[in-house]
C-alpha positions in Angstrom: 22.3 31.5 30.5 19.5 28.8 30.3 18.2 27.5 26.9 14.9 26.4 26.2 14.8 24.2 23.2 10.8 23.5 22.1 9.7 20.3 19.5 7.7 21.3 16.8 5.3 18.8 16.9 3.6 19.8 13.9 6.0 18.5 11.5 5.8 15.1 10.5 7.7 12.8 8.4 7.3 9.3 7.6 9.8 7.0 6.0 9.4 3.3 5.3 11.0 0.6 7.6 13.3 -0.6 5.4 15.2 2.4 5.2 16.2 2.6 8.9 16.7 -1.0 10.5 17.5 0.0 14.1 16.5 3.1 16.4 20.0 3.7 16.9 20.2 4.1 12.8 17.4 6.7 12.8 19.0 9.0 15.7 22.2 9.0 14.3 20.8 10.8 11.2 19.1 13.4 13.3 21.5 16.2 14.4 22.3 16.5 17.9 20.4 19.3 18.7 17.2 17.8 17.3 18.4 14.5 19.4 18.5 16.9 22.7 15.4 18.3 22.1 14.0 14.6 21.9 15.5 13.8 25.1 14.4 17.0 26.7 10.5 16.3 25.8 10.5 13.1 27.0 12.4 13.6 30.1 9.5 16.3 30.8 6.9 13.9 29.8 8.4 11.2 32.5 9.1 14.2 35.2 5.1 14.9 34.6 3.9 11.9 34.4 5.9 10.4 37.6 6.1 13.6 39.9 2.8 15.4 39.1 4.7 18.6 37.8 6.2 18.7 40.7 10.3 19.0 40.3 12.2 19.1 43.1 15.3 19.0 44.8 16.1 15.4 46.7 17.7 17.0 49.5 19.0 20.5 50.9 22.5 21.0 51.8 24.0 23.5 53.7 27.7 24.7 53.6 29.0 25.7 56.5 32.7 27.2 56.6 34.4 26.0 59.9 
């Protein structure tokens, strides 16, 4: 079964700099679903942006039992 997990983009928060010093700080305080989300978006924003929408295999391969 496939999951589709969607960002709400509507929320924002801010938070000052000083309060998270590295990236690496900030997505360790998200939860890991939140963090696959983010991954998920942006790997769809690079697949769009660098293949048109257009997702596709790399190559076909057939099994054939000998």
């Amino acid at each position: 079964m496939k999951t589709i997990l969607k960002v709400n983009r509507k929320i924002i928060k801010k938070e000052k700099i000083e309060n998270i010093h590295t990236d690496f700080a900030y997505w360790q305080t998200k939860s890991y679903l939140e963090r696959l989300s983010a991954l998920e978006s942006i790997r769809e924003e690079y697949n769009s942006w660098k293949y048109d929408n257009k997702q596709r295999f790399q190559r076909v391969y057939k099994i054939i039992k000998r």
